[in-house]
C-alpha positions as CSV (number, residue, x, y, z in Angstrom):
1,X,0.0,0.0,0.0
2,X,0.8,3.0,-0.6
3,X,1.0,6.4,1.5
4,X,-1.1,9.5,0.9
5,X,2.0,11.2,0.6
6,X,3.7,9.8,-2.0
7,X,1.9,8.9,-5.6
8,X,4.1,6.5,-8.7
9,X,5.0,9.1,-11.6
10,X,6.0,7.0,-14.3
11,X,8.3,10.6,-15.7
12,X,8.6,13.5,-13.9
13,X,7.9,15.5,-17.3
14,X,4.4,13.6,-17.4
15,X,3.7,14.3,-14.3
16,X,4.4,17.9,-15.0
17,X,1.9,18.1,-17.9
18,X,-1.1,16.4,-16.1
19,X,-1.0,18.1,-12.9
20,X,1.5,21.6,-12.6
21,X,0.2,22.7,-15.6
22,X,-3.6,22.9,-14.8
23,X,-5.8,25.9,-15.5
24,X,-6.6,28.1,-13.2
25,X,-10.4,28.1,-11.6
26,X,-12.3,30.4,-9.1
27,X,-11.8,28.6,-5.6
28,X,-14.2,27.6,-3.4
29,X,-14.8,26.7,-0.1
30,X,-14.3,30.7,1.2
31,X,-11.2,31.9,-0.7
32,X,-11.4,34.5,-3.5
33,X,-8.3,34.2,-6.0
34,X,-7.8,32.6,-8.6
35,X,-5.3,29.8,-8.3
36,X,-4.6,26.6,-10.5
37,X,-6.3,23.7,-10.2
38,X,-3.7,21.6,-8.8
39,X,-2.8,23.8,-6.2
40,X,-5.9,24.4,-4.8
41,X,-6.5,22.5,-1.7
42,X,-10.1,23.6,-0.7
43,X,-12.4,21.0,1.0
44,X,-16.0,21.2,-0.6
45,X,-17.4,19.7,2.3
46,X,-16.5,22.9,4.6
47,X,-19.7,23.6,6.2
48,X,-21.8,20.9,5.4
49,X,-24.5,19.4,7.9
50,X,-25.3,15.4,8.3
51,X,-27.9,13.7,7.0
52,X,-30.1,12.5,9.7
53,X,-31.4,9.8,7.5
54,X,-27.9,8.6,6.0
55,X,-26.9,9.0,9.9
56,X,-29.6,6.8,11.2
57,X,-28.5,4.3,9.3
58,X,-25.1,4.0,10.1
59,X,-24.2,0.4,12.2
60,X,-23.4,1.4,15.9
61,X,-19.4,0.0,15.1
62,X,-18.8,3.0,12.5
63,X,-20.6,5.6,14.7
64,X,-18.3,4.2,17.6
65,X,-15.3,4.6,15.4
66,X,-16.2,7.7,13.8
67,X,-14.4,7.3,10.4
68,X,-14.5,6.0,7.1
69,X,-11.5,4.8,5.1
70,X,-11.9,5.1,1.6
71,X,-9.4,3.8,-0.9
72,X,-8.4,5.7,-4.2
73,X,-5.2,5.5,-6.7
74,X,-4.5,8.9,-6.8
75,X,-2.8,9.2,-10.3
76,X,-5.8,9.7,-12.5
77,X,-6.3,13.8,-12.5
78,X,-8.7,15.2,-13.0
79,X,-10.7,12.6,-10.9
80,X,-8.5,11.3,-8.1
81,X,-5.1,12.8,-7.8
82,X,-2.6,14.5,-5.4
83,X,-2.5,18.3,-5.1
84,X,0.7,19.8,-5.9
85,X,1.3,20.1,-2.2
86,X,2.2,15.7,-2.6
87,X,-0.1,15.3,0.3
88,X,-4.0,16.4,-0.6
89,X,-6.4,14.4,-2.5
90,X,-7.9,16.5,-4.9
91,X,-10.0,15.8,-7.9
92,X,-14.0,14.9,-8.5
93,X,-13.4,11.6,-6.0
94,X,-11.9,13.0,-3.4
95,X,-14.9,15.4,-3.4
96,X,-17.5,13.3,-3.3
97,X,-16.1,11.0,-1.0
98,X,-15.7,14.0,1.7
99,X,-19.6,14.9,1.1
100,X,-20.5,11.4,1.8
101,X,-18.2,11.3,5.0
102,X,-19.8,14.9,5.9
103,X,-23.5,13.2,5.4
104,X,-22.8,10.5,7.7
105,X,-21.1,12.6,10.5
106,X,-17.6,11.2,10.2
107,X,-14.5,12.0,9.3
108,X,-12.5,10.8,6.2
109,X,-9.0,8.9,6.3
110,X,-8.0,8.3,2.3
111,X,-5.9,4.6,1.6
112,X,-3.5,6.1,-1.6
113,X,-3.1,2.0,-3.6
114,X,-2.8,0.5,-6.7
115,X,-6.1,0.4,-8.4
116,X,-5.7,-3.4,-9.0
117,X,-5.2,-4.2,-5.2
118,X,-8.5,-1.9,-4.1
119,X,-10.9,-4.8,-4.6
120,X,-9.1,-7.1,-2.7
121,X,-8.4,-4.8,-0.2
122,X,-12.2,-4.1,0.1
123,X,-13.1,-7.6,0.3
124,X,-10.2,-8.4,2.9
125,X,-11.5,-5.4,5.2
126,X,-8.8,-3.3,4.8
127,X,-11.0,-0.2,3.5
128,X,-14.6,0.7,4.0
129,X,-15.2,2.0,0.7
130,X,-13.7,2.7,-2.9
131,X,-14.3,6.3,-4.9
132,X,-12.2,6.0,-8.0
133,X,-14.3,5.9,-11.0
134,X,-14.8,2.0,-11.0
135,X,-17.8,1.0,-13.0
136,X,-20.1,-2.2,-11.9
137,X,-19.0,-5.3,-13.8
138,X,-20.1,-8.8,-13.1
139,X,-16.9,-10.2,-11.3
140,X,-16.8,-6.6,-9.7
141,X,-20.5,-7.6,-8.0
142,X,-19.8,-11.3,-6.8
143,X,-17.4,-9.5,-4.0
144,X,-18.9,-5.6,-3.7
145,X,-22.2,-3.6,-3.4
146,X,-22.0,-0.8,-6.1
147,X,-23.3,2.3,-5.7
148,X,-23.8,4.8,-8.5
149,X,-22.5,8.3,-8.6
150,X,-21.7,9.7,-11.8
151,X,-21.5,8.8,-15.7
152,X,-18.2,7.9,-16.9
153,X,-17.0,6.8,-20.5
154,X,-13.8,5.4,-22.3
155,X,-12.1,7.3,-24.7
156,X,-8.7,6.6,-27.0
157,X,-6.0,8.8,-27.3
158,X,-3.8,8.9,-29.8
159,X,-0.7,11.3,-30.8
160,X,-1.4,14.9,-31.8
161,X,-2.7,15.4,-34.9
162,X,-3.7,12.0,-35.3
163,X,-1.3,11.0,-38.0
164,X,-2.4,7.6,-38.5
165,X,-5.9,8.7,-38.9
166,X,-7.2,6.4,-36.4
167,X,-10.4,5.9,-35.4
168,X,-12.6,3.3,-32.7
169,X,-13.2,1.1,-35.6
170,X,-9.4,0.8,-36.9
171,X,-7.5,0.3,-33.8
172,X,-7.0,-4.0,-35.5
173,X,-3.2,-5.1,-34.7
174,X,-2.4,-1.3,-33.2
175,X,-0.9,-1.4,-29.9
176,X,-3.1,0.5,-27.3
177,X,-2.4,1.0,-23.8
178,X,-4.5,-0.2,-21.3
179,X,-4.0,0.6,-16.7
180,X,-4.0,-2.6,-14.9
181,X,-6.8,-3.6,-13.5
182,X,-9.1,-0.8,-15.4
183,X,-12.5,-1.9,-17.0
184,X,-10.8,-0.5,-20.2
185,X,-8.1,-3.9,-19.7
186,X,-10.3,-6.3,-18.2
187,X,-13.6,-6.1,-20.5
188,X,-14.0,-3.3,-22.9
189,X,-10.8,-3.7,-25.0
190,X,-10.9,-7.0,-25.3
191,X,-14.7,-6.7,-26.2
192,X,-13.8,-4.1,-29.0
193,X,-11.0,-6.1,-30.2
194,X,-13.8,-9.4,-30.9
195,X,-16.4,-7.0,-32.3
196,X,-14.3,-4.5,-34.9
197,X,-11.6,-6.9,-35.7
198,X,-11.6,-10.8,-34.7
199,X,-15.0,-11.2,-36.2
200,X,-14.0,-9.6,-39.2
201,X,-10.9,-11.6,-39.8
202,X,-8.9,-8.8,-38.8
203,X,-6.1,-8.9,-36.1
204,X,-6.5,-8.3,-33.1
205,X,-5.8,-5.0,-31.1
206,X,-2.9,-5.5,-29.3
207,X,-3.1,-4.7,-25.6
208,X,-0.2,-3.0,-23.7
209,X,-0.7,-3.1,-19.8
210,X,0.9,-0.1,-17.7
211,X,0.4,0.4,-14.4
212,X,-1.0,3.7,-14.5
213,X,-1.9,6.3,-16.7
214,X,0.9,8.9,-16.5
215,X,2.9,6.0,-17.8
216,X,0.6,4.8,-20.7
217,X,0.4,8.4,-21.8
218,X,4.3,8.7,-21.9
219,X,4.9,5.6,-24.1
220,X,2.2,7.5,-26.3
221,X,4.1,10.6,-26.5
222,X,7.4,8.7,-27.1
223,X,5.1,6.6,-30.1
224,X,6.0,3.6,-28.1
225,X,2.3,2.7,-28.5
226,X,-0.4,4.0,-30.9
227,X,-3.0,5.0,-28.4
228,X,-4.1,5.0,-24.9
229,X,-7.5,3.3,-23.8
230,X,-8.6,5.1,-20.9
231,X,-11.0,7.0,-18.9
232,X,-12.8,9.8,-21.1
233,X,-12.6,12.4,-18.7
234,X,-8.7,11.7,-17.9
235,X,-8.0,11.5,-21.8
236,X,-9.6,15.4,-22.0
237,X,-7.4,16.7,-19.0
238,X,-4.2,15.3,-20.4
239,X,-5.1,17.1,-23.9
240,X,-6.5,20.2,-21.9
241,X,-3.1,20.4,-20.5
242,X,-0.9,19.8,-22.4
243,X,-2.2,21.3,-26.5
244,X,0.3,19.6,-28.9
245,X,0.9,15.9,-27.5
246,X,-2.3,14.7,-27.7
247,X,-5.6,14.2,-29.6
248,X,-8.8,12.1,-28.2
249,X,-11.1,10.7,-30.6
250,X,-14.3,11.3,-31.1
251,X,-17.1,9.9,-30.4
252,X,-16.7,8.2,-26.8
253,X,-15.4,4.4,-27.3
254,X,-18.9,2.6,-27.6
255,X,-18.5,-0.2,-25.3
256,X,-22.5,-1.5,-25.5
257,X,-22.3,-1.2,-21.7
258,X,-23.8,1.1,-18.8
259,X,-21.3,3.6,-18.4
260,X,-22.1,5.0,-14.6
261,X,-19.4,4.4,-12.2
262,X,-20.0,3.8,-8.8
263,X,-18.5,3.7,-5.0
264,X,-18.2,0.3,-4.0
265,X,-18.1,-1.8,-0.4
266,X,-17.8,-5.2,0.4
267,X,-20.9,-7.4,-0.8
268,X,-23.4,-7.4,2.1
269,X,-22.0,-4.9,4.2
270,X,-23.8,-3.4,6.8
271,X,-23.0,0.2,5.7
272,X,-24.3,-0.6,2.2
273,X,-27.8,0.9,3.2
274,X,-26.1,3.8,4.6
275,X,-23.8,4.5,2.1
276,X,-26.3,4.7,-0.7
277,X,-28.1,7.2,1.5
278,X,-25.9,9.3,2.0
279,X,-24.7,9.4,-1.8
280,X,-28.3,10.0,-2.8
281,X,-27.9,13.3,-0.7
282,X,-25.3,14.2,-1.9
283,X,-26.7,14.0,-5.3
284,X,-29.2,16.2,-4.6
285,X,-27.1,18.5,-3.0
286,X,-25.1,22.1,-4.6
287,X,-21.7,21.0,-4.0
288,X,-22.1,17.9,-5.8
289,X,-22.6,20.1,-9.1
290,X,-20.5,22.3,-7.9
291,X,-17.5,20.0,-7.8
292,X,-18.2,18.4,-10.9
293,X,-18.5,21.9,-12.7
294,X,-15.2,23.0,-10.9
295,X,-13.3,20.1,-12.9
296,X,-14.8,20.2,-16.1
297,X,-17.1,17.2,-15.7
298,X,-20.5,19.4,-15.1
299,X,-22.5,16.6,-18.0
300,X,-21.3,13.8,-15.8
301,X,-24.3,14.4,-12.9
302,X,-27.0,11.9,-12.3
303,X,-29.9,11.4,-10.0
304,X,-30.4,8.4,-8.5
305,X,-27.6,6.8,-6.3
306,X,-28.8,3.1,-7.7
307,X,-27.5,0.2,-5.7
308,X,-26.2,-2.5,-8.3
C-alpha cells in the first residue's frame, strides 16, 4: 500500500503536464483568488450538515469509530489525484467522497493504492469504501455492493494530430495502452478487439498493460504505443493540459455497456444501506454540481444513487 504522501509518476515530465500545468479556476470553499487547479487545496465539504437519514442508518461499530476509510489510486487527474502540495487528495473523488463522509457525520481517512489491489483490499476489510471511477461489472459484483455516482466513459488517445488517422473502428493489430486492473483492460478492449476486428478476420488490437496512466500516456508521447484506452474524462485533462501531445477521438469508445461508475463496499455490508443514503444526498445536494462543474465534468451528474 501506498502512502497518501507519495503517488508512482511514471516521468517527472508527465507528471508535470497532467498536474502543474492545470488551468486556473475560481476557488471555493471561502477563498477569492484565482489559483490553478492543482494547487488548490479547498475541501468542498466545509460547512456541510449530516444527514439524519444517512446517519440513522449507520451500524453502531462505524458511529463508535467515527471514520471511514476510503481507498483511491490517486494518479488519475482530473478525478483522483494528489495536489501539488504531494499530500492532498484533490479531484472529483476526493470530493465526493468528503460529502458522503460529511452526510454521515464522520470523518475521512484516504488509503492512496494500486487500483488493481482496491478490490481485494475491500473484500479483505482493509477499507470501507472505494471512490475512484470503477464501473459495476459482473466479477466486480460477486465480491462488492456498487453504488452509482456519476457517468463515466472510455475514450482513445492517440498522438497529436492523429497522423495515423485512427479511429474506434481501426484500432485492428495497433498497440493501445490499457492501466492494470481498469474496466478498459479487463472487458471493454478485449470486447472491441472481438467486435471490430476478430469477427472480421482482422487482427486483433494488441493490448499493452501499464500500471498507471501517466505511464501509458508517456509511451504515447514517445510513439511507443499508438494510443491509450482510458478514462474519457482523464483522456480530456491530459489534452487540456498539455495542447500539442495529444488528440482524443471522437465519439466516446462505444463499449455496448452502462457507463455509470460507482463507489463500492464489500458485498453485504452493513454500511451498504447507509452509504447509498448518504450518496443520494449528496446528489441532490449544490456542491455535488458544484464540484463536478469546478473540474470540467459538469454533463457527468446523475440522480439516483442506484444500488447494483
Amino acid at each position: 500500500m501506498k502512502s497518501i504522501t507519495k503517488i508512482h509518476a511514471a516521468a517527472a515530465g508527465l507528471a508535470v503536464l497532467l498536474a502543474v500545468t492545470a488551468c486556473g479556476g475560481a476557488v471555493t470553499g471561502g477563498q477569492q483568488a484565482e489559483i490553478p487547479k492543482t494547487q488548490n487545496t479547498r475541501d468542498i465539504s466545509e460547512g456541510v450538515q449530516a444527514d439524519p437519514a444517512a446517519v440513522a442508518l449507520l451500524p453502531a461499530s462505524y458511529k463508535a469509530k467515527g471514520e471511514l476509510t476510503v481507498a483511491m489510486d490517486l494518479s488519475s487527474p482530473p478525478m483522483t489525484f494528489l495536489a501539488e502540495d504531494n499530500t492532498t487528495p484533490i479531484g472529483v473523488n476526493p470530493d465526493l467522497a468528503r460529502l458522503v463522509a460529511k452526510k454521515l457525520g464522520l470523518k475521512l481517512k484516504f488509503e492512496n493504492t494500486a487500483f488493481d489491489t482496491i478490490i481485494p483490499g475491500i473484500d479483505g476489510g482493509r477499507y470501507d469504501f472505494t471512490a475512484t471511477t470503477m464501473s459495476a461489472t459482473e466479477e466486480r459484483l460477486k465480491v462488492m455492493d456498487m453504488i452509482n455516482y456519476l457517468k463515466g466513459g472510455s475514450a482513445v488517445a492517440v498522438p497529436d494530430g492523429n497522423p495515423q488517422n485512427l479511429t474506434n473502428e481501426s484500432l485492428c493489430g495497433k498497440s493501445i495502452a490499457v492501466t492494470k486492473g481498469s474496466t478498459q483492460q479487463l472487458k471493454h478492449l478485449p470486447n472491441v478487439s472481438k467486435w471490430t476486428c476478430e469477427e472480421k478476420g482482422k487482427p486483433a488490437i494488441n493490448a499493452v498493460t501499464l500500471p498507471n496512466v501517466q505511464e501509458a500516456l508517456t509511451q504515447l508521447d514517445s510513439k511507443r504505443v499508438d494510443g491509450v484506452f482510458y478514462d474519457a474524462s482523464g483522456l480530456a485533462w491530459a489534452q487540456a493540459q498539455q495542447p500539442g501531445h495529444f488528440t482524443v477521438l471522437e465519439p466516446r469508445m462505444d463499449t455496448r455497456t452502462n457507463t455509470n461508475v460507482a463507489m463500492g463496499l464489500k458485498k453485504g455490508s452493513p454500511l451498504t444501506p447507509a452509504l447509498q443514503k448518504a450518496i443520494q444526498s449528496v446528489l441532490e445536494s449544490p456542491e455535488y454540481k458544484e464540484s463536478l462543474e469546478y473540474w470540467g465534468l459538469g454533463e457527468s451528474a446523475i440522480t439516483e444513487a442506484a444500488i447494483r
